[in-house]
MARLOVEX-957073 format. One record per residue (C-alpha): chain; z, y, x negated. Coordinates in nm, 2 decimals. Layout:
<nodes>
<node chain="A" zz="Z" yy="Y" xx="X"/>
...
</nodes>
This chain:
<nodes>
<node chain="A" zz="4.81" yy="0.75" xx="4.92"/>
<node chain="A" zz="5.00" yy="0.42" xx="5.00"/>
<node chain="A" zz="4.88" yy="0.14" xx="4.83"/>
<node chain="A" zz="4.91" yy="-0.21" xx="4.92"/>
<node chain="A" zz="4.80" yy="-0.45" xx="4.62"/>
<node chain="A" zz="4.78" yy="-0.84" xx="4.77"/>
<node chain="A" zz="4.79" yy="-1.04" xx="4.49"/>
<node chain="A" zz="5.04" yy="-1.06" xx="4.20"/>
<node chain="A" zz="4.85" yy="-1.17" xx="3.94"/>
<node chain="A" zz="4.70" yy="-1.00" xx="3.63"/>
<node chain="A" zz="4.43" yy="-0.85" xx="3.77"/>
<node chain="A" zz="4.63" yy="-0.70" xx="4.11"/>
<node chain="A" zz="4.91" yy="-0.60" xx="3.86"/>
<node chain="A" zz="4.65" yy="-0.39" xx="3.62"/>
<node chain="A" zz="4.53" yy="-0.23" xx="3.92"/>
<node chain="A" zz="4.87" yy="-0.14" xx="4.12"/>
<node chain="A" zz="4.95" yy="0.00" xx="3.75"/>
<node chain="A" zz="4.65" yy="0.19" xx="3.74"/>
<node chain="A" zz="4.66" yy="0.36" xx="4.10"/>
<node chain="A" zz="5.02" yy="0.45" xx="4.03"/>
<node chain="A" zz="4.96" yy="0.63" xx="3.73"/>
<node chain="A" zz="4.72" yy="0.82" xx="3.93"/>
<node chain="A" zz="5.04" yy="0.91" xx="4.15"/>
<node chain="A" zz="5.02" yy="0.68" xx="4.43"/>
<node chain="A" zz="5.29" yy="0.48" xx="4.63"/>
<node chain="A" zz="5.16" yy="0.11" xx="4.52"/>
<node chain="A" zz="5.34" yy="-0.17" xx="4.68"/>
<node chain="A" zz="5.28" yy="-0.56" xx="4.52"/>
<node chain="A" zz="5.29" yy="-0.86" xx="4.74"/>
<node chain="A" zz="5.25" yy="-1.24" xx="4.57"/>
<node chain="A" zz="5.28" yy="-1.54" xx="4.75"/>
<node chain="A" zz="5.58" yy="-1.62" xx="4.51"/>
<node chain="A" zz="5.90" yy="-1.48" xx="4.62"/>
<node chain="A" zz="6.08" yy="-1.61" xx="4.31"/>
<node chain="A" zz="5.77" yy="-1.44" xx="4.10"/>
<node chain="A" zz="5.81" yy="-1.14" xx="4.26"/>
<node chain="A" zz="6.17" yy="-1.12" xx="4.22"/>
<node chain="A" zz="6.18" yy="-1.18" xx="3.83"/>
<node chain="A" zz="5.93" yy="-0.92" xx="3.79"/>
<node chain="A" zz="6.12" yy="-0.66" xx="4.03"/>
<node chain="A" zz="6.41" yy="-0.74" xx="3.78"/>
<node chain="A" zz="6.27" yy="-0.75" xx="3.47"/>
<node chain="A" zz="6.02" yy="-0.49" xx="3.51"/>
<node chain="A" zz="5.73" yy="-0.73" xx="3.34"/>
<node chain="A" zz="5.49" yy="-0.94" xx="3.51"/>
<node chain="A" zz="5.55" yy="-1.19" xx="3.23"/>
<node chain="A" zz="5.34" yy="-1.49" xx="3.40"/>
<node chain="A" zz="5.02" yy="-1.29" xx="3.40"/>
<node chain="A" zz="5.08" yy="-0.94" xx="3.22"/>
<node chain="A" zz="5.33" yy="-1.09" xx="2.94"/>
<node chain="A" zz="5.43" yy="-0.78" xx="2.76"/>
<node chain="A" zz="5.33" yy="-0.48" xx="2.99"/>
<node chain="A" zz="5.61" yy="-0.25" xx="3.11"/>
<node chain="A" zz="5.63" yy="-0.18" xx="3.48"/>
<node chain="A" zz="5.74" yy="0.14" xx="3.62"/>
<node chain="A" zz="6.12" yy="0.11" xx="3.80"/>
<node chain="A" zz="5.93" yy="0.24" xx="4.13"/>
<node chain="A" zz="5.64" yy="0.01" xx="4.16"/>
<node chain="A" zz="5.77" yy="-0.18" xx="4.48"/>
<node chain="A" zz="5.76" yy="-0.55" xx="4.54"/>
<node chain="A" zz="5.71" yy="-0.71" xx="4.86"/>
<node chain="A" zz="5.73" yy="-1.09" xx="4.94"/>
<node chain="A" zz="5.66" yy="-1.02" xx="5.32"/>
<node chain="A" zz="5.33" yy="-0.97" xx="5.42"/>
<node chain="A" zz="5.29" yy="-0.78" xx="5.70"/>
<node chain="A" zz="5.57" yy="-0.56" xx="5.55"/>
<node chain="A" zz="5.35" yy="-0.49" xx="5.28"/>
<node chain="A" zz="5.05" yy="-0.38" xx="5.49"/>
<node chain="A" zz="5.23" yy="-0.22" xx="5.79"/>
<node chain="A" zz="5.22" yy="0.10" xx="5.60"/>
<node chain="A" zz="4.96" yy="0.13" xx="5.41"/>
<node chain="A" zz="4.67" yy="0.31" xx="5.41"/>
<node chain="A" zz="4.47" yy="0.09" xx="5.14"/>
<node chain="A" zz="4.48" yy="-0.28" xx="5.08"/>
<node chain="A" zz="4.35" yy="-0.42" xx="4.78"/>
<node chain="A" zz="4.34" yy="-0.78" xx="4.82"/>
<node chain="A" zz="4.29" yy="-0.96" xx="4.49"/>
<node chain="A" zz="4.37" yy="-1.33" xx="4.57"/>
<node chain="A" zz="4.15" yy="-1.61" xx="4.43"/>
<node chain="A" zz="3.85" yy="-1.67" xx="4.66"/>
<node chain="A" zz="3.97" yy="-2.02" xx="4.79"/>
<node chain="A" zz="4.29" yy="-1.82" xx="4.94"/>
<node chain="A" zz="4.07" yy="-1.52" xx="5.08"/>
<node chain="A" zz="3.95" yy="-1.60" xx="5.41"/>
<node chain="A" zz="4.32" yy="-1.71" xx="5.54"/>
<node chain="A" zz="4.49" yy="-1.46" xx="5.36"/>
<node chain="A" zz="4.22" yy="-1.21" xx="5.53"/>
<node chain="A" zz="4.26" yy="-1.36" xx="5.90"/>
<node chain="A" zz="4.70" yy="-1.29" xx="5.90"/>
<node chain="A" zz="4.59" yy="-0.93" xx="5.84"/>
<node chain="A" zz="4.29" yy="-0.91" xx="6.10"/>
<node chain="A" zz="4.46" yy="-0.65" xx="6.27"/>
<node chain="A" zz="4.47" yy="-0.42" xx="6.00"/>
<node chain="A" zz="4.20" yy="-0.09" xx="6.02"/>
<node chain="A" zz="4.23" yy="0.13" xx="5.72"/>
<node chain="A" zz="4.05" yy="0.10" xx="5.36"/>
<node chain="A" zz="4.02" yy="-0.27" xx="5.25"/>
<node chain="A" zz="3.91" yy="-0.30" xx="4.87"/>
<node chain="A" zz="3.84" yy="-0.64" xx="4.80"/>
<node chain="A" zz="3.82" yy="-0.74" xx="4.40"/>
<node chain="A" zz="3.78" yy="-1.10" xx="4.44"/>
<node chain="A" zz="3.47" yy="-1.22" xx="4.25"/>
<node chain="A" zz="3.41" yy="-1.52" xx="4.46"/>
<node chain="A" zz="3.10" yy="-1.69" xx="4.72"/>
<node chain="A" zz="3.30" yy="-1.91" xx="4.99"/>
<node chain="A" zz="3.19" yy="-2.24" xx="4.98"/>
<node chain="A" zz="3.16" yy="-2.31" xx="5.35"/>
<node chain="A" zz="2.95" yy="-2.00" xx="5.39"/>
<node chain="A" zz="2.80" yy="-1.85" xx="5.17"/>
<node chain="A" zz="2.95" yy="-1.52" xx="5.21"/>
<node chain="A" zz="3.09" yy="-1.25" xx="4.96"/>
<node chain="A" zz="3.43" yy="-1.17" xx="4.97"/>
<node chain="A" zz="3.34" yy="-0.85" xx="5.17"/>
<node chain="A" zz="3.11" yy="-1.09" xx="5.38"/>
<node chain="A" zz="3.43" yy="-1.24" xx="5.52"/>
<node chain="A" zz="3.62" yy="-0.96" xx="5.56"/>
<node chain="A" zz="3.34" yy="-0.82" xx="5.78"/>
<node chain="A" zz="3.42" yy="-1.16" xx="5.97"/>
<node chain="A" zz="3.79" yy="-1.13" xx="5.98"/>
<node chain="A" zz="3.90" yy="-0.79" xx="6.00"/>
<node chain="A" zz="3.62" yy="-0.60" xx="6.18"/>
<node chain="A" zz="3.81" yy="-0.31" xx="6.20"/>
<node chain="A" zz="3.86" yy="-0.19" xx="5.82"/>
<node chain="A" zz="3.69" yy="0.00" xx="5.59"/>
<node chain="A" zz="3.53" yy="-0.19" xx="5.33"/>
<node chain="A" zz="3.49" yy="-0.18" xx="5.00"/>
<node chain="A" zz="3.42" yy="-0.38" xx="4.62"/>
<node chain="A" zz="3.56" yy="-0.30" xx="4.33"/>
<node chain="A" zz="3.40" yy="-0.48" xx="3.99"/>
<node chain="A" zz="3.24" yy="-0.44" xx="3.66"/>
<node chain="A" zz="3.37" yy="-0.57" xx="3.29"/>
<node chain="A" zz="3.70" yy="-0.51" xx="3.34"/>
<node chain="A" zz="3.96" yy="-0.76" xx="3.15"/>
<node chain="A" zz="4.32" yy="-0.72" xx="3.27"/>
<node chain="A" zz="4.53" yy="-0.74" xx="2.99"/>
<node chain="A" zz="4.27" yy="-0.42" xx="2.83"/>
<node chain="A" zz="4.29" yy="-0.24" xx="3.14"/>
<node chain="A" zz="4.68" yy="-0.24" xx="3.17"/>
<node chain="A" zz="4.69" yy="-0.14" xx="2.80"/>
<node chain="A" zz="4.46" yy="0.15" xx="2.85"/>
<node chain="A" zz="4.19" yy="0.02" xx="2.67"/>
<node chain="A" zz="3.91" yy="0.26" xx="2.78"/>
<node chain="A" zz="3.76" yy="0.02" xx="3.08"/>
<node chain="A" zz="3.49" yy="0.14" xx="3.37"/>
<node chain="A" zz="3.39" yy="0.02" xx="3.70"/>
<node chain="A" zz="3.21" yy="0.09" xx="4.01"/>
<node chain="A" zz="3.32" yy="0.08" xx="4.36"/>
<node chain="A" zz="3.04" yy="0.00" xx="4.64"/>
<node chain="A" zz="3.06" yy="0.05" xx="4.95"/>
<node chain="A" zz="2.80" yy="0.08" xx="5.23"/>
<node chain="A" zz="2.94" yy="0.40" xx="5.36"/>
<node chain="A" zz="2.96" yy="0.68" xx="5.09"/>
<node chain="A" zz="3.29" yy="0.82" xx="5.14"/>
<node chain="A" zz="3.48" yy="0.49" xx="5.13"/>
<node chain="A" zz="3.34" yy="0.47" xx="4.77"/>
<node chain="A" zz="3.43" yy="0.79" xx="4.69"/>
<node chain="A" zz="3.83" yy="0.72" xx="4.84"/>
<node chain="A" zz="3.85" yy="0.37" xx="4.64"/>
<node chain="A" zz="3.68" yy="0.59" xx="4.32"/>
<node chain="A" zz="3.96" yy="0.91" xx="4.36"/>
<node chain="A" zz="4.26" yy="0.62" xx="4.40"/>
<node chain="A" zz="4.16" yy="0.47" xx="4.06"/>
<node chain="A" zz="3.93" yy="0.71" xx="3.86"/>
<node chain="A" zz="4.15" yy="0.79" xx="3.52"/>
<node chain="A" zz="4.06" yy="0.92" xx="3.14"/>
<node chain="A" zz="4.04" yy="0.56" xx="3.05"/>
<node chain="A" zz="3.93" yy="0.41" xx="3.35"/>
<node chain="A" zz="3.60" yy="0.53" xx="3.47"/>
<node chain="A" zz="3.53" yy="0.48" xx="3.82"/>
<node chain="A" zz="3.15" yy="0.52" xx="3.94"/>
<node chain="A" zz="3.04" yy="0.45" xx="4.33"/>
<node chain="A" zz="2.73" yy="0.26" xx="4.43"/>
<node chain="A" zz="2.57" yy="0.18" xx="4.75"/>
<node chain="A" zz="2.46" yy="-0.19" xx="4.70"/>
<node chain="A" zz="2.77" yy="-0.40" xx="4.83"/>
<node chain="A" zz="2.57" yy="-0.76" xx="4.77"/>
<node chain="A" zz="2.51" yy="-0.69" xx="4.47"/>
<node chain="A" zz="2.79" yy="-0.53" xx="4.32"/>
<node chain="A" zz="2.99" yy="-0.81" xx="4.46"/>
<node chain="A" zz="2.73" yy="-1.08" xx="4.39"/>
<node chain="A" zz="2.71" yy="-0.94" xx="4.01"/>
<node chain="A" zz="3.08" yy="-1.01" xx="3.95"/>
<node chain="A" zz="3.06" yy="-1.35" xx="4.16"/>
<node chain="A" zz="2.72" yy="-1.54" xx="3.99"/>
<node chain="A" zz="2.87" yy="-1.39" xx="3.61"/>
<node chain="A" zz="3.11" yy="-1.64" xx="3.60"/>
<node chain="A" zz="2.94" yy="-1.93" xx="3.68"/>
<node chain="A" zz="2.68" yy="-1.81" xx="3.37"/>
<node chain="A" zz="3.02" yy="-1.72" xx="3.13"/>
<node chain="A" zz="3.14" yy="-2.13" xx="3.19"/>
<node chain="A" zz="2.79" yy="-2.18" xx="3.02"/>
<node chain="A" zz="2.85" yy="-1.93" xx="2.74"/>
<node chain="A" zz="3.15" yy="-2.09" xx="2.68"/>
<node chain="A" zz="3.00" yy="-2.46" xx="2.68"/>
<node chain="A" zz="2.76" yy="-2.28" xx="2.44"/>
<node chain="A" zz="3.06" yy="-2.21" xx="2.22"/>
<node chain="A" zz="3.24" yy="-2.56" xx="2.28"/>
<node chain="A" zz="2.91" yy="-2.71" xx="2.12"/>
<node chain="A" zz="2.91" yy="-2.48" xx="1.87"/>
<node chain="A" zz="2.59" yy="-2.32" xx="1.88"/>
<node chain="A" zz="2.50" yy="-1.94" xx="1.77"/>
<node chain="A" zz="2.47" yy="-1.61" xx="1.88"/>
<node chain="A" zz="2.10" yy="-1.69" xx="1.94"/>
<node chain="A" zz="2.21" yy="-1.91" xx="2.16"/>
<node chain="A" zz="2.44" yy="-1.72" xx="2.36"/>
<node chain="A" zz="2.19" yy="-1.43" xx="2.36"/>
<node chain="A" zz="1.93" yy="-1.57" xx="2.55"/>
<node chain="A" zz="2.18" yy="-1.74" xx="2.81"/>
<node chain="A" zz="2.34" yy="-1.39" xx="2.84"/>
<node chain="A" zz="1.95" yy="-1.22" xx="2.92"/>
<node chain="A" zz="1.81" yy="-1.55" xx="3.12"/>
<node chain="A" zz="2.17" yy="-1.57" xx="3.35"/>
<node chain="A" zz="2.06" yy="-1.19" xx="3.36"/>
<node chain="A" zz="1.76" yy="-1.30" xx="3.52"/>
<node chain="A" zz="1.92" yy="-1.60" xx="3.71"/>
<node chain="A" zz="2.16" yy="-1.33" xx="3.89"/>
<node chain="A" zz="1.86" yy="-1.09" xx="3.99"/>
<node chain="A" zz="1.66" yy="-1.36" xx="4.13"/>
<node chain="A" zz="1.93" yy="-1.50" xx="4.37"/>
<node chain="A" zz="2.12" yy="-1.10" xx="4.44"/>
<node chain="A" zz="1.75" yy="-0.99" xx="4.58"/>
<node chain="A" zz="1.68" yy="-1.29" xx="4.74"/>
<node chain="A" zz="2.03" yy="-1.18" xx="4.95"/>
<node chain="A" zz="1.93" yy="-0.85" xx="4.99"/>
<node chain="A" zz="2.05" yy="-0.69" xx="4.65"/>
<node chain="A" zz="1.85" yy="-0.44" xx="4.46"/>
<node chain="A" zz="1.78" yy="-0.60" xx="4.13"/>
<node chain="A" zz="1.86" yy="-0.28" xx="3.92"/>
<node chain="A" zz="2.24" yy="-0.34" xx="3.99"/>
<node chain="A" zz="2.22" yy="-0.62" xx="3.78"/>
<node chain="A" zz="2.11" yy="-0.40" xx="3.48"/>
<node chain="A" zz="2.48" yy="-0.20" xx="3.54"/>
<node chain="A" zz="2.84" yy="-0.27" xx="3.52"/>
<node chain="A" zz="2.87" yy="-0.55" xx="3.78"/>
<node chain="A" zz="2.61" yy="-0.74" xx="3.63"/>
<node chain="A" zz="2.49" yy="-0.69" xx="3.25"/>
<node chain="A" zz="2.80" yy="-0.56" xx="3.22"/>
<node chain="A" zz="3.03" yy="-0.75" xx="3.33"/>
<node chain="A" zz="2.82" yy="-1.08" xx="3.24"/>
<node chain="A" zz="2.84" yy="-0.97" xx="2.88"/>
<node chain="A" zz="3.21" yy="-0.92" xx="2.85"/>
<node chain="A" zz="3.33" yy="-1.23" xx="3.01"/>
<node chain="A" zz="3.02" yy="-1.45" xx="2.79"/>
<node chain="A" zz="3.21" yy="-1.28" xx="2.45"/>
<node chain="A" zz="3.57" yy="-1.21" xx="2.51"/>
<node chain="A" zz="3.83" yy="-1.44" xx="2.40"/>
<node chain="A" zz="4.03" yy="-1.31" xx="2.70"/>
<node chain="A" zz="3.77" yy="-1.46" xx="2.95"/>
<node chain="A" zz="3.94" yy="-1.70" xx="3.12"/>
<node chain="A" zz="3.58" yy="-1.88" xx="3.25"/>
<node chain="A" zz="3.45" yy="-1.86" xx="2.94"/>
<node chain="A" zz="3.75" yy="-2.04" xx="2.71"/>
<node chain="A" zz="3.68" yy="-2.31" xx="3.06"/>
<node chain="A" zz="3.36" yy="-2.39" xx="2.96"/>
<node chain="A" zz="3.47" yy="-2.39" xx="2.58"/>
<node chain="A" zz="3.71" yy="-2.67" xx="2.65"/>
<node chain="A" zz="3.39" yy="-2.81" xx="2.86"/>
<node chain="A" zz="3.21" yy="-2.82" xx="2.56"/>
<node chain="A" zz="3.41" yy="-2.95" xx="2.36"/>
<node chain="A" zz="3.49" yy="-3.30" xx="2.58"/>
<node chain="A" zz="3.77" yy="-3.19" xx="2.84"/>
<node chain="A" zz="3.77" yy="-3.26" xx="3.19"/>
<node chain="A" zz="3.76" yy="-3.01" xx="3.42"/>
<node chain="A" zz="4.04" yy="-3.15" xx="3.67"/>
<node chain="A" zz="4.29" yy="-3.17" xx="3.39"/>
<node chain="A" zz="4.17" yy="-2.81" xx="3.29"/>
<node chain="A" zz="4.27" yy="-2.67" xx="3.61"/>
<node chain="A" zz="4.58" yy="-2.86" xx="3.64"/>
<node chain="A" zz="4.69" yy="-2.70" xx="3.36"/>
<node chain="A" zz="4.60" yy="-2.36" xx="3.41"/>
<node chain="A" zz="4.79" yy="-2.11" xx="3.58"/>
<node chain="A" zz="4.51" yy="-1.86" xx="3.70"/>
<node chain="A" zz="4.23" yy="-1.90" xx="3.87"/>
<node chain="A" zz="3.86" yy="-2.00" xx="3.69"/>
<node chain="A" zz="3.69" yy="-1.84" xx="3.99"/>
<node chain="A" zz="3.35" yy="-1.95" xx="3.84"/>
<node chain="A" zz="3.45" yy="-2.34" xx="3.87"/>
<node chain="A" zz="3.40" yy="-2.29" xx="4.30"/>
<node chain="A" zz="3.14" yy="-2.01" xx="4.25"/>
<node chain="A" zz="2.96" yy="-2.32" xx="4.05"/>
<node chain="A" zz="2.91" yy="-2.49" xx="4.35"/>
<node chain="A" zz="2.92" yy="-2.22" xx="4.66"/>
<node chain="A" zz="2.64" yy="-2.02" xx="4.43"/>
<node chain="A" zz="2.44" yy="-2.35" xx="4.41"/>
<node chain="A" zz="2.43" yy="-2.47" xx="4.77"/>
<node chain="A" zz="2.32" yy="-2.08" xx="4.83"/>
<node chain="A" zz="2.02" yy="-2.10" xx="4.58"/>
<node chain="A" zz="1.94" yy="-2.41" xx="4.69"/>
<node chain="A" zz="1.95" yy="-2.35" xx="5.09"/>
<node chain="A" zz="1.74" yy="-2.01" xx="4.98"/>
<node chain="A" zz="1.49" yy="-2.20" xx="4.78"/>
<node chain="A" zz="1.54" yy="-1.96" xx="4.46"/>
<node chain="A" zz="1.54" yy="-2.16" xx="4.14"/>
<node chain="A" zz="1.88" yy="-2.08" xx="3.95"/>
<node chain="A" zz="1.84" yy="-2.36" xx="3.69"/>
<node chain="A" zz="2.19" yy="-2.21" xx="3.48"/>
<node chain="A" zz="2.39" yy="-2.26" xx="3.79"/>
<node chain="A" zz="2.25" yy="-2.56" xx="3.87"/>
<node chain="A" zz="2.32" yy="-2.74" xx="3.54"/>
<node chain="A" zz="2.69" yy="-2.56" xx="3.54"/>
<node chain="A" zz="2.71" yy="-2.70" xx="3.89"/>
<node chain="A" zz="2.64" yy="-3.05" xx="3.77"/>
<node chain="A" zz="2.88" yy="-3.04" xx="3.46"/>
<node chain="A" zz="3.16" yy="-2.94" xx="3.68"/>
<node chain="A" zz="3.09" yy="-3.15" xx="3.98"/>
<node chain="A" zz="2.87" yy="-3.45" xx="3.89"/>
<node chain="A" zz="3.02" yy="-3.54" xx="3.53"/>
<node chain="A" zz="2.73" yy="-3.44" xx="3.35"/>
<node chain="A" zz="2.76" yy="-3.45" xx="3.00"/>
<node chain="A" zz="2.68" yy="-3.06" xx="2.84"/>
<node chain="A" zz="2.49" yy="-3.19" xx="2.58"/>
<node chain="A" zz="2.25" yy="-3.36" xx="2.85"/>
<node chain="A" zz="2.28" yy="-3.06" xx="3.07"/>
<node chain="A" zz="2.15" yy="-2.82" xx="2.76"/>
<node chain="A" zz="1.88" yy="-3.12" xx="2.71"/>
<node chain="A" zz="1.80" yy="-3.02" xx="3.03"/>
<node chain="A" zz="1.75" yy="-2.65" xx="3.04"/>
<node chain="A" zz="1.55" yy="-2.65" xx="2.70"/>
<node chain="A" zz="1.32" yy="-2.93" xx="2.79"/>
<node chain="A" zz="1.21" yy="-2.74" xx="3.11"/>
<node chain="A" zz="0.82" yy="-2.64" xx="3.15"/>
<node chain="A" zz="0.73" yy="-2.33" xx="2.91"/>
<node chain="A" zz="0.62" yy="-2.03" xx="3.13"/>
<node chain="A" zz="0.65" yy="-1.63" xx="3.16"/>
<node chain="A" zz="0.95" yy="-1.42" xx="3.15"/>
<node chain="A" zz="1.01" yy="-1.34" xx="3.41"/>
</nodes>
């Protein structure tokens, strides 16, 4: 199959590795000519993949519509701020779409998939998520995923294009979810790593991990999710590696939150994107205009966005009413 991977960063460069290992034609696109010309030379994606060898016919591509006019499957993995134009200059396109953007748009409310329903009607649709770091992935390290799709045999096309010894593929039904999973996850890993930027325990971390558990659930079924998805790899499972690993790029965020930093000067710093910095906000405006009571997201939201100290914001959390789990 000919695959189209938008978006030249780690996680679109672990994937357009792993698809052609699996013997597809995989063509890269990046909004940076100059970033896809060093890495066309040199064979390395050193910006994002430092490191990790790329094979002499993975194809690079800095024109767009070059890079789709072919293919039979786009994977767009572009931060979620960049999705919905990105998405409209390829409305025309009506093949496979896999979107693995873990993102809620601000201004709507939508999944990723949500806006690609809105802006290319025509394609095939498709999430791909679950704990799945993309320096491990590239590596080998033994990773698995699951890709949902409202149609069955979409899932099972995105799930024979990736599917490898070392990179488990499942298929799921439940698009929300799967998507909302690897979206709200991020916002609760800033709060792990605010937890670690503090310097509190495992304790602590454990019951942020199994309440943001809870947190996810609550807002996913209030959207239409089923709540067992968030027992599986796009929720519990990807929650729990991006709360623990040093890799995480949300998590070392809300370490440096923790410990004092400011988030502007964070981000201006960083190269990649801290998708759970927007989701902060996107997923808070959601839970609030659904009347579900997300009170992890809400204190991220207010550390991020209204200065908040994270001491207060913990203060906050603990010193709520006592009551059932639930």
């Amino acid at each position: 199959m000919k695959v189209s991977v938008i978006g030249a960063g780690a996680w679109g460069t672990a994937l357009a590795l792993v698809a052609h290992q699996n013997g597809h034609a995989v063509t890269v696109w990046g909004h940076d000519a100059g970033h896809l010309a060093d890495a066309a030379r040199d064979r390395v994606n050193e910006r994002y993949l430092p490191g990790i060898p790329l094979p002499t016919d993975l194809r690079f591509e800095p024109d767009l519509a070059a890079a789709a006019a072919d293919a039979e499957m786009l994977v767009l993995a572009v931060p979620s701020k960049a999705f919905r134009e990105l998405a409209t200059r390829l409305t025309g396109f009506a093949r496979l779409v896999v979107s693995v953007t873990k993102g809620i748009e601000a201004q709507s409310g939508l999944t990723m998939c949500g806006v690609l329903e809105e802006t290319m009607p025509a394609a095939r649709l498709a999430a791909l998520s679950g704990p799945s770091l993309a320096m491990e992935a590239a590596r080998g390290v033994p990773t698995a995923v699951v890709a949902a799709s409202r149609d069955a045999e979409t899932a099972r096309t995105v799930q024979g294009v990736f599917h490898r010894p070392a990179f488990r593929v499942y298929t799921g039904n439940d698009l929300i979810g799967v998507e909302l999973g690897g979206a709200l996850k991020n916002v609760i890993a800033i709060a792990a790593g605010v937890c670690d930027g503090l310097g509190f325990g495992d304790n602590s971390k454990a019951a942020l991990i199994t309440r943001g558990v809870a947190e996810m659930s609550r807002l996913g079924v209030s959207c239409g999710a089923r709540p067992e998805t968030f027992a599986g790899l796009s929720g519990l499972g990807d929650l729990t590696v991006t709360c623990f690993s040093k890799l995480s790029r949300n998590r070392s965020f809300g370490e440096r939150i923790g410990r004092g930093e400011k988030a502007a000067e964070i981000l201006a710093a960083t190269r990649t994107a801290v998708e759970g910095h927007p989701t902060a906000r996107s997923a808070g405006e959601l839970a609030d205009r659904l009347g579900v009571p997300c009170p992890i997201i809400a204190e991220v939201r207010a550390m991020l966005y209204a200065g908040k100290e994270p001491r207060h914001a913990v203060a906050d959390l603990l010193g709520r009413d006592s009551k059932a789990e639930g």
